[in-house]
C-alpha positions as CSV (number, residue, x, y, z in Angstrom):
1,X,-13.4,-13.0,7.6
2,X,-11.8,-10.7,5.7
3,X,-7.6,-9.9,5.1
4,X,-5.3,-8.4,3.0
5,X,-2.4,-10.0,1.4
6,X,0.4,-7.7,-0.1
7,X,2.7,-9.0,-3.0
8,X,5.4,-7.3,-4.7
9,X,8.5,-6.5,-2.3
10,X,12.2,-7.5,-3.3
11,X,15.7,-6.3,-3.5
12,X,16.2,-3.3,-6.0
13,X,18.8,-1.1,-6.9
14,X,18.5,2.8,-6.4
15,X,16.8,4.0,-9.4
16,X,15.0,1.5,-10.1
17,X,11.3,0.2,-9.9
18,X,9.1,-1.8,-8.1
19,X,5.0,-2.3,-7.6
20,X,3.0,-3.2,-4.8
21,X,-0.6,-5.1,-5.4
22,X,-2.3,-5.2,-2.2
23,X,-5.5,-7.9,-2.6
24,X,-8.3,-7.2,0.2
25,X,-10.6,-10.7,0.0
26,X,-13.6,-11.9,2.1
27,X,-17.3,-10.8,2.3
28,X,-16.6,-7.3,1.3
29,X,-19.5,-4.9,0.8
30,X,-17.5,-2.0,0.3
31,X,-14.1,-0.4,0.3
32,X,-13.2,3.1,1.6
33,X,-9.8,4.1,1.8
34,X,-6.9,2.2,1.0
35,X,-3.7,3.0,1.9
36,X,0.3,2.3,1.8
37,X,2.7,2.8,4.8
38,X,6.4,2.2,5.1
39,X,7.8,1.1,8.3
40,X,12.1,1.5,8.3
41,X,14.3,-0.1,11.1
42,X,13.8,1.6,14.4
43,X,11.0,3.7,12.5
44,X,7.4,4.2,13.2
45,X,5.2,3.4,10.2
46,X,4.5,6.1,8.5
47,X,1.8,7.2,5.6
48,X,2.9,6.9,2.4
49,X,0.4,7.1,0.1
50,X,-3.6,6.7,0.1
51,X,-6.5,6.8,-2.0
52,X,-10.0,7.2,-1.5
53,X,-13.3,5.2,-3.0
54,X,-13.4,8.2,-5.8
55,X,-9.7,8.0,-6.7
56,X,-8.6,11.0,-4.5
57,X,-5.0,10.6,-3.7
58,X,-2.6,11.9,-1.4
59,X,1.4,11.1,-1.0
60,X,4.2,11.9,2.1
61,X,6.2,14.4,0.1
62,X,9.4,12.6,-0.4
63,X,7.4,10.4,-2.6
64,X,6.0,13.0,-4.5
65,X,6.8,12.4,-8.5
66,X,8.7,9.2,-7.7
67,X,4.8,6.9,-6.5
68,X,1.9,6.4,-7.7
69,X,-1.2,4.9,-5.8
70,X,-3.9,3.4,-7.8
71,X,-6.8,1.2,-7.2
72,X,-9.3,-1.6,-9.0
73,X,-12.4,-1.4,-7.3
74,X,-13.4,-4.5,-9.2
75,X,-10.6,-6.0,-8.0
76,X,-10.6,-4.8,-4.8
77,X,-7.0,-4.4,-4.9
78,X,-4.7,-1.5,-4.7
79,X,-1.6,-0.7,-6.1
80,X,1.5,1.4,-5.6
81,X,3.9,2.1,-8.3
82,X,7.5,2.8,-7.0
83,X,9.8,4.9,-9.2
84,X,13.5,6.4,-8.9
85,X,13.8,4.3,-6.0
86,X,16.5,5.6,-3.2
87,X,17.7,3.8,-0.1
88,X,16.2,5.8,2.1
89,X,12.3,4.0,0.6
90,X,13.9,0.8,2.0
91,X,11.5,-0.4,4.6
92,X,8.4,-2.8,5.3
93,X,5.2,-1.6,3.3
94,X,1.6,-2.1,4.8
95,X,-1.5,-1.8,3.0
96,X,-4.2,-0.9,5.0
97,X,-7.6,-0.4,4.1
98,X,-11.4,0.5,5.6
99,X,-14.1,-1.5,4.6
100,X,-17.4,-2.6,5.5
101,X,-18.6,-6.5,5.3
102,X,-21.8,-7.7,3.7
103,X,-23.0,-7.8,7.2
104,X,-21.9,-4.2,7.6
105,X,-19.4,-4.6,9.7
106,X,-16.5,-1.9,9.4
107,X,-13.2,-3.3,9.3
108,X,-9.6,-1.6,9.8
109,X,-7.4,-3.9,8.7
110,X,-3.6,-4.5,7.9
111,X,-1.6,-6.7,5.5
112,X,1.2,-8.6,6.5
113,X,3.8,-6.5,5.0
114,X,6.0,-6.8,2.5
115,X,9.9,-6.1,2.4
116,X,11.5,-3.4,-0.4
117,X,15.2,-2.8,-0.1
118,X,16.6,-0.2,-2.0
119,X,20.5,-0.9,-2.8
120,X,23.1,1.8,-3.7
């Protein structure tokens, strides 16, 4: 079995900072993409930020400047680095990520989510 577990959330004021780990564990062969989404109240979830295997990256433009996805392959964890938070980056994030097991299964599979609120 395999699963991610998200840590990092909390109540921040506007300006401020905040980062995301996002741990994938189980009998994991591989990692493709991983990626962050942000789900508001009475949103859909949408795309924030994702990274590929080789470190390609790729960011909804209002985060553009202000996040930063990274990942630790060794690890198997990914990471997004919140900057100049505004209220309107208050929301649920998700980590997602494609992998394949050791019995090369392919998995698309969600965190739990973890809350960021952004106070003014």
């Amino acid at each position: 079995q395999v699963q991610l577990v998200e840590s990092g959330g909390g109540l921040v004021q506007a300006g401020g900072s905040l980062r995301l780990s996002c741990a994938a564990s189980g009998s994991i062969f591989s990692i493709n993409k991983m990626d962050w989404y942000r789900q508001a109240p009475g949103k859909q979830r949408d795309l924030v930020a994702a990274i590929t295997s080789s470190g390609s990256t790729n960011y909804l433009d209002s985060v553009k400047g202000r996040f930063i996805i990274s990942r630790d392959n060794a690890k198997n964890t990914v990471y997004l680095e919140m900057n100049s938070l505004k209220t309107e980056d208050t929301g649920v994030y998700y980590c997602n990520a494609v992998l394949i097991t050791t019995n090369h299964l392919i998995y698309n599979i969600w965190g739990q989510g973890t809350q960021v609120t952004v106070s003014s």
